[in-house]
N, C-alpha and C positions, 0 to 999 in steps of 0.2 A: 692691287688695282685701286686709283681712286676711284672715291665717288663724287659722283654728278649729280650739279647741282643746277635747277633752273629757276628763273622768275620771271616774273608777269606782273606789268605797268597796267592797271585798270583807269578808272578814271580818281586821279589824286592827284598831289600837287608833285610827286616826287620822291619827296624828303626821306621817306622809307627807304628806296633807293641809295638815296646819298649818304644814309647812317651806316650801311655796308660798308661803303669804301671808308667812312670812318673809323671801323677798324683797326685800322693803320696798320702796326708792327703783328697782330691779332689779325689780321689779312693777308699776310705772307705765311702766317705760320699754316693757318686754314688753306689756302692753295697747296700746301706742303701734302694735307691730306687729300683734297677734295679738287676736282675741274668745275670749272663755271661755263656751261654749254649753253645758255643764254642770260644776259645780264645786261639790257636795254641801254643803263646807262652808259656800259661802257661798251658794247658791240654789235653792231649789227647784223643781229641775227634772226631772220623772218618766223624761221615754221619754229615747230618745238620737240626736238630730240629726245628721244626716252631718256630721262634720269630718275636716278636715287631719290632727288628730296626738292619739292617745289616751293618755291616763296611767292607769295601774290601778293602785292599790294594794291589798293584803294577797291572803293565798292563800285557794284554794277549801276550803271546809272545809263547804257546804251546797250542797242545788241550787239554790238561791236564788242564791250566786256562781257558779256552773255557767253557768246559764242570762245573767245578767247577763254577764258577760263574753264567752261569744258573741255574745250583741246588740252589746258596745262593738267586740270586733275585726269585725262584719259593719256597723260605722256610720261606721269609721275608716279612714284611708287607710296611718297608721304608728301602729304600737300601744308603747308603752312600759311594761315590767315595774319599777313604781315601789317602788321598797323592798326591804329585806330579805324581807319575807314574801310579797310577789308574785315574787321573784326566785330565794328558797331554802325557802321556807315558812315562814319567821324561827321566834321564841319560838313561833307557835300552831303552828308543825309538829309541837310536841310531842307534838300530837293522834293524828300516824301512827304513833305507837308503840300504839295500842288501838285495839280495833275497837271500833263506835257501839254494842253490845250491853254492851260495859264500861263503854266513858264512861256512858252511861245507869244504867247500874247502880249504879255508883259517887256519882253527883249526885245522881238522885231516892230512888235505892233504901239506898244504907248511909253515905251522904252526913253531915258532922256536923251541916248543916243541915235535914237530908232529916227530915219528922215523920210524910208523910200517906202518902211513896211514890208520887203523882200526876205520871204524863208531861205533858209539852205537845202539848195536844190539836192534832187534824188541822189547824190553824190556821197551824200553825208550820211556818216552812222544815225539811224534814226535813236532817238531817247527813247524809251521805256517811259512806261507809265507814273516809276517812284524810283528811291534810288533803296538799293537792300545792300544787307555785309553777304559777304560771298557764300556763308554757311545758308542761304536761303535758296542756293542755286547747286553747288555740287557739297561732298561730304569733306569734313575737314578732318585732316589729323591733329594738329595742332593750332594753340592762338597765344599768338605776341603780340597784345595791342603797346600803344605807345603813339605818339605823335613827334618827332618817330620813338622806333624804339631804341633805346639804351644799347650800345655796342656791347655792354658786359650781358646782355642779357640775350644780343644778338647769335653771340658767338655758342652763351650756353645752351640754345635750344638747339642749333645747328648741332653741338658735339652731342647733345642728348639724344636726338632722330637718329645719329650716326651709329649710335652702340657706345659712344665713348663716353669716361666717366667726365660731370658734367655738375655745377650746382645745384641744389634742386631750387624750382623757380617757386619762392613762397606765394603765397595767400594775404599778407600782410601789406597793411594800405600805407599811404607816405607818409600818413603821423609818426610811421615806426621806424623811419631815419628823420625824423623834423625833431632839432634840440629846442626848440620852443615850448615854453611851459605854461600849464592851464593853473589860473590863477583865477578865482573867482572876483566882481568887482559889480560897484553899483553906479548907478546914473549913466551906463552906458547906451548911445542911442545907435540904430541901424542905419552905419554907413553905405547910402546905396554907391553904387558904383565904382567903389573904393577898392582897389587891388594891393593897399598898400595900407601898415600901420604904422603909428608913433613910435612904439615901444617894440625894439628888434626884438627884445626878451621872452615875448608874452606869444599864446596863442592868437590868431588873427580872431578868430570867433569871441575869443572873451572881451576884444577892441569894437568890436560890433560891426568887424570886413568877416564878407561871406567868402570861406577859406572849404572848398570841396576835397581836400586832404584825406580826411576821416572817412568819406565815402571812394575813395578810389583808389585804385588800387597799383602797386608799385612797380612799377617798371619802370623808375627813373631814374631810383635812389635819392629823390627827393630835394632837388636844386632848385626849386621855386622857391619855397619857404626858407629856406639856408641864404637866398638875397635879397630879403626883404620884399616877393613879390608870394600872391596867396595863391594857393594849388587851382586850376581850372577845371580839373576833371581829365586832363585830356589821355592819360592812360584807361577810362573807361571806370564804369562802377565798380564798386568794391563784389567779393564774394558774398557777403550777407543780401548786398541788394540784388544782385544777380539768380540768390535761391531763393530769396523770399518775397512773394505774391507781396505781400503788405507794404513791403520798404520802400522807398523811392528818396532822393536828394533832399528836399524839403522837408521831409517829416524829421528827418536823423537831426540835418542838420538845424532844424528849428527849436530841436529840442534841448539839442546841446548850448545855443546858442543863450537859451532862457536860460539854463542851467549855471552857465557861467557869469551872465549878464544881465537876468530878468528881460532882456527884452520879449515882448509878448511876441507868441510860435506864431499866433494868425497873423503877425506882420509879416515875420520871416516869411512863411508860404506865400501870403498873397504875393510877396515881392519876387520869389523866386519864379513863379507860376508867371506871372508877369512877364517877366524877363525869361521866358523858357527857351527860347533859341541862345540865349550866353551863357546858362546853368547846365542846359541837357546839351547843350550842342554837338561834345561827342557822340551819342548816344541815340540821338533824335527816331535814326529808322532803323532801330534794332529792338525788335520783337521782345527782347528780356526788358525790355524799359516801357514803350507803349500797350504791351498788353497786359501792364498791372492793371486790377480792377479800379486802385487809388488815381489813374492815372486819366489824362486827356488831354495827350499831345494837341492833334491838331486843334482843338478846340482854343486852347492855351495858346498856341503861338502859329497858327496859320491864317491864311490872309484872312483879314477879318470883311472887306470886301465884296467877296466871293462866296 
């Protein structure tokens, strides 16, 4: 008998979604074993079926995904936290830095688009207070972060929940497929906003571009750094930062940075700190990153206004 297989579109852009059918040849072989009894992007299917193994992508950011996602963890036998933003709250976590009295304000009320100042009437899923990754709402079996995530790594979680023999999903951050090598060097200064170095050869960090590589963690097999473009985080923090209360992006990466470059760490941080919605922006409303003691999201990058 196959097993079934369900997912659920939260509030995301998709793209989780769409790395499924990416797939491709690894998509026929998996229907060979498995039925897909709901899968948004490609069928229309309202309620949610008892199955085997759920995927959920994007985080809660309405009761509309509140409610939806309890229905999928009370339809499913193993639930899977699909993405960055069902795993860490991704880019829309940006949301938990306002509360829904601001965002409202902001969009209907002084909005550049805003003319008439009209809400969406009772019709609409109301928003929630902040936006959380799904393990804040029901219990998770598993987590594939990713933006999206990596089809090799798609496929392995799936054969792994299944019983079937399956790679095991390492621990290891993108430094450990990045052929770029750390070279130590002087008179380097701190390129802000630079996503991109001189020298294809070298580490970005010893170039003095902020390269979040070494804090995060792999599920991508590491194709930023391989074309000349620096890791953003967006598979989510590493393991080290993830268990340990003290770590956080800035300190690792300031350190390293001085290490290979001398530039001074209180630059690094202040700028990182600074810029905390493009540094953290995976991660923003996910509990293992704001409630380090080191830490002060909204402080750092919420409306300063308000």
């Amino acid at each position: 008998m196959k097993a079934k297989i369900s997912t659920e579109w939260l509030s995301g852009c998709s793209g989780c979604h769409v790395s499924i059918v990416d797939l491709h040849e690894k998509l026929l072989n998996l229907v060979e074993t498995t039925e897909f009894v709901r899968l948004p992007v490609l069928m229309d299917e309202k309620g949610y079926p008892p199955a085997d193994v759920g995927i959920v992508e994007g985080a809660v950011r309405s009761e509309h995904d509140r409610q939806a996602l309890i229905k999928m963890r009370q339809s499913v036998k193993t639930l899977i936290a699909f993405g960055s933003c069902a795993v860490y709250g991704g880019p829309s976590g940006i949301g938990w830095l306002y509360d829904r009295t601001t965002v409202l304000d902001r969009v209907y009320g002084s909005g550049p688009t805003s003319t008439t100042g009209e809400r969406p009437d009772s019709g609409a899923a109301r928003l929630e207070q902040g936006v959380v990754p799904v393990d804040e709402v029901v219990d998770i079996d598993l987590y594939l972060p990713g933006c999206p995530p990596h089809p090799y790594f798609i496929a392995s979680a799936i054969a792994s929940v299944l019983g079937s023999k399956a790679p095991p999903l390492t621990g290891k951050t993108v430094c450990s497929d990045c052929d770029r090598k750390m070279e130590k060097r002087a008179g380097v200064r701190l390129k802000k906003g630079a996503i991109t170095a001189d020298d294809d050869s070298l580490c970005f960090l010893g170039q003095g571009v902020i390269c979040l590589g070494s804090v995060t963690l792999n599920r991508c097999l590491s194709p930023c750094p391989g074309i000349g473009i620096a890791c953003t985080g967006c598979n989510g923090p590493s393991l080290d930062i993830v268990t340990e209360p003290h770590l956080d992006f800035r300190t690792l990466i300031s350190k390293r940075m001085n290490l290979l470059c001398g530039i001074a760490t209180d630059e690094v941080k202040a700028y990182m700190q600074q810029e905390a919605k493009t540094f953290y922006s995976y991660a923003l409303a996910s509990p293992v990153m704001y409630k380090k003691p080191t830490m002060e999201m909204r402080e750092w990058a919420g409306d300063k206004e308000n």
